[in-house]
N, C-alpha and C positions, 0 to 999 in steps of 0.2 A: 504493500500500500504506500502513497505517498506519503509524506507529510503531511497533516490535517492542519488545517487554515494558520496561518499564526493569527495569535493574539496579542495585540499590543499596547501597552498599557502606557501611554506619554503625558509625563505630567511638565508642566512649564515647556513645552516644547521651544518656543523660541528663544528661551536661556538655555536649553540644553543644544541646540545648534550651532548657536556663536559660542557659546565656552568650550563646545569639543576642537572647535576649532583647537582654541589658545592650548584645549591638552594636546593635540597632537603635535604642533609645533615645540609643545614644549618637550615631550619626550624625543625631539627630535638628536638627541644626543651630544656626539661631541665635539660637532662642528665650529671650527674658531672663525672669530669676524675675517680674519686675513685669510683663512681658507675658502668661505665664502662671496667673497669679495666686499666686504663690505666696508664701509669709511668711518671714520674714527668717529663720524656725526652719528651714522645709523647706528654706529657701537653706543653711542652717550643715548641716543632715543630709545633703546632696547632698556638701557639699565636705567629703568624708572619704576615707579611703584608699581604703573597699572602692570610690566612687564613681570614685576613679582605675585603679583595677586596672581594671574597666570598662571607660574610656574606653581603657585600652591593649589591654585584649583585641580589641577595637574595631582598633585600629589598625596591630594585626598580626592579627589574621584568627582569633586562636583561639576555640575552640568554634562557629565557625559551619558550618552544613551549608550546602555549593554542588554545584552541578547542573549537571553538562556534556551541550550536545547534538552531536554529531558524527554528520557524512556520511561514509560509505563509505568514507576514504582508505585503502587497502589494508587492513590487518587492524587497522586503529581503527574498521574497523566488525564487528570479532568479539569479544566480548564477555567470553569467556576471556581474552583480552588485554588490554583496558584494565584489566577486574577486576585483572589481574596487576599492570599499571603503579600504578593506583587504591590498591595494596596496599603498592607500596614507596613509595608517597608518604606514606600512612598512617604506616608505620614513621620515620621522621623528624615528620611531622605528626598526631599520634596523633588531635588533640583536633579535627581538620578533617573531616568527614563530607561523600564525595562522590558522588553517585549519578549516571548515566549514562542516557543515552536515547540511541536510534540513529537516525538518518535517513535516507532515500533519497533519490534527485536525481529521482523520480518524484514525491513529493508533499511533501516536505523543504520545499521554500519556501515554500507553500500555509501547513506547517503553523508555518513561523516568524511568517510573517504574520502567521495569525492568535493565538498568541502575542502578539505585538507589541499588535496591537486589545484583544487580554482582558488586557492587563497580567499575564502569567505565562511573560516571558518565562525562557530558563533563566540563569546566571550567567554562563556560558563556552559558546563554541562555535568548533567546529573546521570552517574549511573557507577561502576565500583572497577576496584583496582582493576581488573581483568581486561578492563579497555585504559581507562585512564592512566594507571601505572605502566602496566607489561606492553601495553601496544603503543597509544601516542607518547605518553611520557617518554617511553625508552627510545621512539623516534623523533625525541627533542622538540616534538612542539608545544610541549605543556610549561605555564611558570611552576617554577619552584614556590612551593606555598610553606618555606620552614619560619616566615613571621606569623602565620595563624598556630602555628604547632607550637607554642609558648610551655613556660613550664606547668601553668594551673592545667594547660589542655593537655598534654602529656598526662600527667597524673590520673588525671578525672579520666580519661578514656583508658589507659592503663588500668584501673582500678576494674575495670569492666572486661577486656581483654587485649592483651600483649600481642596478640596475634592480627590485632585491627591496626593497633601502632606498626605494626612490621609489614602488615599489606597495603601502604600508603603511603610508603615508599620505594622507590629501587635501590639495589642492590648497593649503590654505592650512596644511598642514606639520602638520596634526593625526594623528600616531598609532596609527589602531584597530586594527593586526593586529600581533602579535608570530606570526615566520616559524619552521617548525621545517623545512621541505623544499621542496625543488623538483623539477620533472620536466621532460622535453622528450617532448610527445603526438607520435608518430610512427603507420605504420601497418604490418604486416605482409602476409607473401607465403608460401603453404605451399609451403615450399623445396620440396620432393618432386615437386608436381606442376608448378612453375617449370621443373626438373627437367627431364621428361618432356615440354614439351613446346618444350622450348630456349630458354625463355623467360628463364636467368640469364643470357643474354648481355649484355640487353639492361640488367642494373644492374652498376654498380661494387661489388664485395664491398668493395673496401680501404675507400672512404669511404662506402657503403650508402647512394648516394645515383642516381640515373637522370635522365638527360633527361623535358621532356614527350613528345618525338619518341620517346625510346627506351620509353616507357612505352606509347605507343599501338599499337607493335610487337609490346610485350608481351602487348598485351589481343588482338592477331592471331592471334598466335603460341597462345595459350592458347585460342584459338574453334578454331582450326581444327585443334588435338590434342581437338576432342572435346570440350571445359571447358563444361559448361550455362551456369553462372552463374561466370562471373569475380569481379565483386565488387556489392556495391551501395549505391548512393545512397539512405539512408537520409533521411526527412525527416517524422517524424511526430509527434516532438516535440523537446525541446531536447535531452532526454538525449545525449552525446555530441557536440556539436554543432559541438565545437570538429574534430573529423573532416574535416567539410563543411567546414567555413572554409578551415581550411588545405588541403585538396585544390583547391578552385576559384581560393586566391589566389594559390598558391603556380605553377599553369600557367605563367601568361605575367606572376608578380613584379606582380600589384596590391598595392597597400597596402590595407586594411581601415580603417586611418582616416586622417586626417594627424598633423601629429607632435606634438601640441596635446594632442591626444587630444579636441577639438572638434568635429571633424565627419567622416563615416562617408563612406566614398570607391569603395567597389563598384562604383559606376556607370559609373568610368573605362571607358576605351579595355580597358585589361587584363583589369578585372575581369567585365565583359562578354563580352569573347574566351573567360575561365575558365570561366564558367558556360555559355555557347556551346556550347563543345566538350564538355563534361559532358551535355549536350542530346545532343551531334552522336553519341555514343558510345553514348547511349542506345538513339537510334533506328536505328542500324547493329547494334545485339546487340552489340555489344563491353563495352558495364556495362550495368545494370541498376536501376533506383531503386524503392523503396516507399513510397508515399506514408503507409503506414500502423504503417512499423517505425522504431525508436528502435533507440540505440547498442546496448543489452541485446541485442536482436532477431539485428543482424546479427553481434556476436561468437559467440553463439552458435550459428551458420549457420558461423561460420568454426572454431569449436571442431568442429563438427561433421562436417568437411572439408567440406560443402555449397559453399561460395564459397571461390576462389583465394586473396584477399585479404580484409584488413580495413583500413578507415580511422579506428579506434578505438583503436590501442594504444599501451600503455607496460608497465613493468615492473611495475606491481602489476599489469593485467591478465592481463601472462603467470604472475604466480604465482600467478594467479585460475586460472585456467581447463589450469593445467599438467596436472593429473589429467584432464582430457576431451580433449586431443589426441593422437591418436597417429602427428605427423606432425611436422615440424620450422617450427612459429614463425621465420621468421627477419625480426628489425625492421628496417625499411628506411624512411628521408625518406621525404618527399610530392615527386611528380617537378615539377620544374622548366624552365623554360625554358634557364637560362642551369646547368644541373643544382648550383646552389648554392640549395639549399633558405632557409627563414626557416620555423621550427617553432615551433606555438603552445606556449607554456613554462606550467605549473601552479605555483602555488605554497601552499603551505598553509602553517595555523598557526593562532592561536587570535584571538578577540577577546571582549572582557567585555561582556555587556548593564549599563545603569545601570538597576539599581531602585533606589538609592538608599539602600543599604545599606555603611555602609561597614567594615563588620567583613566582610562576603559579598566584594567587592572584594579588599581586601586576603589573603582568602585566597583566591580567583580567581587574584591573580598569585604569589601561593606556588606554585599548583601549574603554571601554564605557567612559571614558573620554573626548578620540578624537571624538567619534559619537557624543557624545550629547551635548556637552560645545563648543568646537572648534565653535569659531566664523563662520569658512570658511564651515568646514564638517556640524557641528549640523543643518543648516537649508536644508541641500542638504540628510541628512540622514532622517530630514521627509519627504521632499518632495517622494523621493523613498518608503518611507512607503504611502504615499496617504493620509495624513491625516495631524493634525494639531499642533503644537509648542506647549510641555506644557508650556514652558519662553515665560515669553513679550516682553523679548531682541528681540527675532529675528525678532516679528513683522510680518506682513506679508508675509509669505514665498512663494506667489504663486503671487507675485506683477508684472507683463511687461509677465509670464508664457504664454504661451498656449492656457492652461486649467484655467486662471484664471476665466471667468466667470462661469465656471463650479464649482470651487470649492468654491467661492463667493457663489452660492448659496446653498451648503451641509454646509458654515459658518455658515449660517443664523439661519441653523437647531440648531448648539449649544448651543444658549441661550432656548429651550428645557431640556437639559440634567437633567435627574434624579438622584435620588440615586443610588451609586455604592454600591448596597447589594451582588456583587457578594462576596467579602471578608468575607459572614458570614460563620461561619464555618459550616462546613458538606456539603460544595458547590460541590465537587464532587462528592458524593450520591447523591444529590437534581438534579443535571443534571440529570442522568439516571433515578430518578424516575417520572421527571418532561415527558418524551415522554413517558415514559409506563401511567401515567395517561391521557396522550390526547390517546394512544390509546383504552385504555378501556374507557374514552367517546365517542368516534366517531363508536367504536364498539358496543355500545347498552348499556352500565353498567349505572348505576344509576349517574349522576351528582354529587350531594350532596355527598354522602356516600362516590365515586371515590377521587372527591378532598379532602376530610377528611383523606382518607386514606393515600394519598400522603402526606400531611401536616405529619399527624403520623410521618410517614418513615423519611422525610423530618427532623423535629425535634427531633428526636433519634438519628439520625447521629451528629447533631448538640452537642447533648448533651454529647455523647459521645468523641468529638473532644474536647469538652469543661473542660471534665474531670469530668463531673457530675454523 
């Protein structure tokens, strides 16, 4: 899909047109009078007041218009809302003009890309290390954001997890994402018909998590009450992908990379068994796989009550799709072997494009400022993402809610959370060859050989990004 309309929120428009101006000259760098030609008059008319009021405008970000593009995270990609957030930022920042564009995870990268190539990319963009850090960051077009990573924010988000502070940066301790939330991707099971066909035996309610053993029980259990379609292996494009990952590594505790975050491990003894029995389940009728549906595809087959399960969910999805089920969502781990899951963790937040603007910048981090620090905004800008505070300041941010006991219990999933390997490098080749190899398993290809080959792939991109 394209881009949906942008929305643009311009407040004092005609101060923010002539002051961008004064920012961008002013960031215009290190050019001296004598190198530009200029005469020792134009030199004496530069250095005057209104030339410095300029250079400050400049340096705290007033009168510039910036351009946020954001992906889908819960309801930052509905447009009434950000308008809303866009609007108390405004009130504080009258003379900073923000506009908005939305993206999907269908053509979203395509269209950053090609941004990137035509030089228009946007100012800010919302979405987590796996693009902002390991892709553009590490292709040097992101700023360095180590003034927003202060010591209170170090702390506070540390206090939460170490592992959000180390994925928000590269390798050599550069900075491109400031964090506003985090998730643990889990999958669900339509209580009801679990239900009905004795199938909740076979998970632990207290910790909502099951054996591989007890799960394969479960997919019995549910064929022979009559169940068409249990659930299914999805593999047609990336969307969702992290689904697939964590169901095949999570079987029999393969690792997906090593601990480097240097090279991709699939191929194991484990990871081979994983995708094996995912085969084996296939061609018994116990699951199901499409070589032609993405994550969209089959949530909506599980909204639909169509399939038992989904290998797709979290908490903005259930507050997606709440209005189209009329059956009980209930989120439950990916089953394991030793039934102590490892769940792939999301993390979002923001990161700046460098045009080279440095009035646009500086008001770039004024406003991931007001979203994610601001006492009042930071825990109202998770809650609208669906997910969870990477600070311990805020504390509970779903406390007297709603939906508290709903997201009570997706909390509970986080002391699961696994390695964030998405950051190793070559992650956006490894996407795309990660559903061409479930396709050519489900299609008949050799297991062993398949995933070997993927690794290969996998590991050349890597090595390549790495500079080897």
């Amino acid at each position: 899909m394209k881009l949906k309309k942008m929305v643009s929120v311009m407040v004092c428009a005609g101060m923010a047109a002539s002051l961008a101006a004064c920012g961008g000259s002013g960031s215009g760098g290190s050019t001296t009078a004598a190198q530009s030609g200029e005469t020792s008059a134009d030199t004496q008319a530069a250095d005057t007041p209104a030339a410095d009021e300029g250079a400050d405008a400049a340096a705290s970000g007033e009168g510039a218009a910036i351009t946020l593009w954001t992906y889908p995270i819960g309801s930052w990609g509905n447009s009434e809302v950000v308008n809303s957030i866009v609007s108390k930022f405004n009130e504080a920042n009258p003379d900073i003009a923000v506009s908005v564009e939305y993206l999907d995870y269908t053509s979203g990268d395509d269209q950053v890309t090609a941004a990137i190539e035509a030089g228009t990319t946007p100012d800010i963009i919302m979405e987590g290390p796996e693009r902002l850090v390991s892709n553009w960051g590490a292709a040097g077009k992101m700023v360095d954001l180590k003034d927003l990573w202060d010591d209170e924010a170090l702390e506070d988000i540390s206090a939460v997890s170490e592992a959000v502070v180390n994925a928000c940066k590269s390798s050599d301790g550069v900075f491109y994402e400031y964090p506003l939330c985090m998730n643990a991707h889990c999958m669900a099971i339509n209580y009801e018909v679990f239900e009905q066909a004795g199938a909740l035996q076979y998970i632990d309610q207290e910790t909502r998590t099951w054996t591989t053993e007890d799960f394969g029980k479960a997919l019995q259990a549910l064929k022979d009450n009559g169940v068409a379609t249990t659930g299914v292996v999805y593999c047609g494009g990336q969307g969702g992908d992290q689904g697939t990952r964590a169901l095949a590594k999570n079987l029999y505790s393969a690792q997906f990379t090593n601990d480097d975050h240097t090279e991709w491990t699939m191929n194991s003894e484990n990871g081979i068994k994983g995708l094996q029995q995912l085969v084996d389940w296939c061609n018994d009728g116990l699951l199901s796989y499409d070589a032609g549906a993405v994550a969209s595809d089959e949530l909506q087959l599980f909204a639909n009550g169509t399939i038992a399960m989904t290998f797709c969910w979290n908490a903005s999805n259930q507050a997606n799709y709440a209005s189209q089920v009329s059956f009980t969502p209930y989120a439950v781990a990916f089953p394991s072997d030793d039934g102590t899951p490892e769940l792939e963790g999301g993390i979002y937040g923001f990161g700046i494009f460098d045009n080279g603007d440095a009035a646009k910048i500086e008001a770039a981090k004024k406003f991931i400022e007001f979203v994610c620090d601001d006492e009042t905004q930071g825990p109202v800008s998770v809650t609208e993402a669906g997910f969870f505070p990477v600070r311990a300041s805020f504390g509970n941010v779903y406390e007297g809610a709603e939906n508290e006991e709903t997201m009570s219990a997706f909390n509970s999933l986080m002391q699961y959370l696994g390695d964030y390997y998405n950051v190793t490098p070559g992650w956006t080749e490894q996407r795309t060859a990660w559903w061409n190899m479930l396709q050519g398993i489900f299609g008949g290809n050799d297991v062993t050989e398949t995933v070997n080959s993927y690794v290969d792939t996998c590991n050349a991109a890597t090595q390549a990004a790495m500079g080897q």
